[in-house]
C-alpha positions as CSV (number, residue, x, y, z in Angstrom):
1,X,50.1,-89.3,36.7
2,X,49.0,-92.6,38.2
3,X,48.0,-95.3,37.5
4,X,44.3,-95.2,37.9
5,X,44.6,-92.0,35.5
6,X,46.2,-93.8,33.1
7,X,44.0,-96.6,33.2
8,X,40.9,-94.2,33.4
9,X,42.2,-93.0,29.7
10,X,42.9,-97.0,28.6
11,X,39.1,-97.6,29.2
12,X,38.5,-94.0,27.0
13,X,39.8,-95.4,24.4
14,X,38.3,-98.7,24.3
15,X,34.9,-97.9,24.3
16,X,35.6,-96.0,21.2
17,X,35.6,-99.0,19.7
18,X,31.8,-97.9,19.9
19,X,32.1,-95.0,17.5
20,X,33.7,-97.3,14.5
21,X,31.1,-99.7,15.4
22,X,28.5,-97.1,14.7
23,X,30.4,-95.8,11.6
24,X,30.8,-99.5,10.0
25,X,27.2,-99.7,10.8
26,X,25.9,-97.3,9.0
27,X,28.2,-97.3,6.3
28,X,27.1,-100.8,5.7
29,X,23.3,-100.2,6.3
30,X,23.5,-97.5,3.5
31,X,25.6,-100.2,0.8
32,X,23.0,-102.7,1.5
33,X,20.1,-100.0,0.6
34,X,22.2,-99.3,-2.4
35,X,22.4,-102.7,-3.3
36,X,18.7,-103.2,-2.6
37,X,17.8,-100.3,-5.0
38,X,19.7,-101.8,-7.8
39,X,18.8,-105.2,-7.3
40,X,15.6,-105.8,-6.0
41,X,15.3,-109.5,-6.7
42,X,18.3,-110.0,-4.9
43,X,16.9,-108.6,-1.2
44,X,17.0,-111.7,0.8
45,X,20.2,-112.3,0.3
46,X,21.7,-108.9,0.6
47,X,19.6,-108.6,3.9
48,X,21.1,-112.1,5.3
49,X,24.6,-111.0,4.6
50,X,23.6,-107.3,6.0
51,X,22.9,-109.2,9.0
52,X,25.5,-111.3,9.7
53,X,27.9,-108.4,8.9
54,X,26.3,-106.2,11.8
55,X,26.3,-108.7,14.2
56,X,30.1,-109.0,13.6
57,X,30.4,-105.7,14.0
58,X,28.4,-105.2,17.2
59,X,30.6,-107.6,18.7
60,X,33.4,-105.4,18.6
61,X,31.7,-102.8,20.2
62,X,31.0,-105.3,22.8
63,X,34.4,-106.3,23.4
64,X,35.6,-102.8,23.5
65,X,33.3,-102.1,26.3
66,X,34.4,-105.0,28.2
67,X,38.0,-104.2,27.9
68,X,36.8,-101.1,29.2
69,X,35.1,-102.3,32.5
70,X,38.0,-104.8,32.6
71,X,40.6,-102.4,33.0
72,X,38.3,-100.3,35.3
73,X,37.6,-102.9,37.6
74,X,40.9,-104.8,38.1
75,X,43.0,-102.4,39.8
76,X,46.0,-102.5,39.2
């Protein structure tokens, strides 16, 4: 194999960085609904911290993907 095959399966599996991005994602959605149902009062602040926790986790996906164009795009 060569090496644009091998790097062809590099960028494979560094967007699938996407896929635990999505599972983190919805795994934390569904705690926060949880947490929501139990404590109502306590929304805001669940909500905040929901936020800040998917926008940490989005940027993984992202830098997954631009490992991914990275290793497509410099030839090596």
């Amino acid at each position: 194999m060569d090496a644009s095959g091998l790097i062809a399966i590099a960028a494979g599996i560094a967007v699938l960085t996407g896929l635990g991005a999505a599972l983190g994602m919805g795994i934390a959605a569904g705690k926060a609904v949880e947490a929501i149902g139990r404590q109502p009062e306590a929304s805001g602040k669940i909500s905040s911290t929901l936020l800040l926790a998917l926008a940490i986790i989005e940027s993984t996906a992202i830098y997954g993907f631009v490992i991914a164009l990275i290793l497509i795009f410099t030839k090596a």
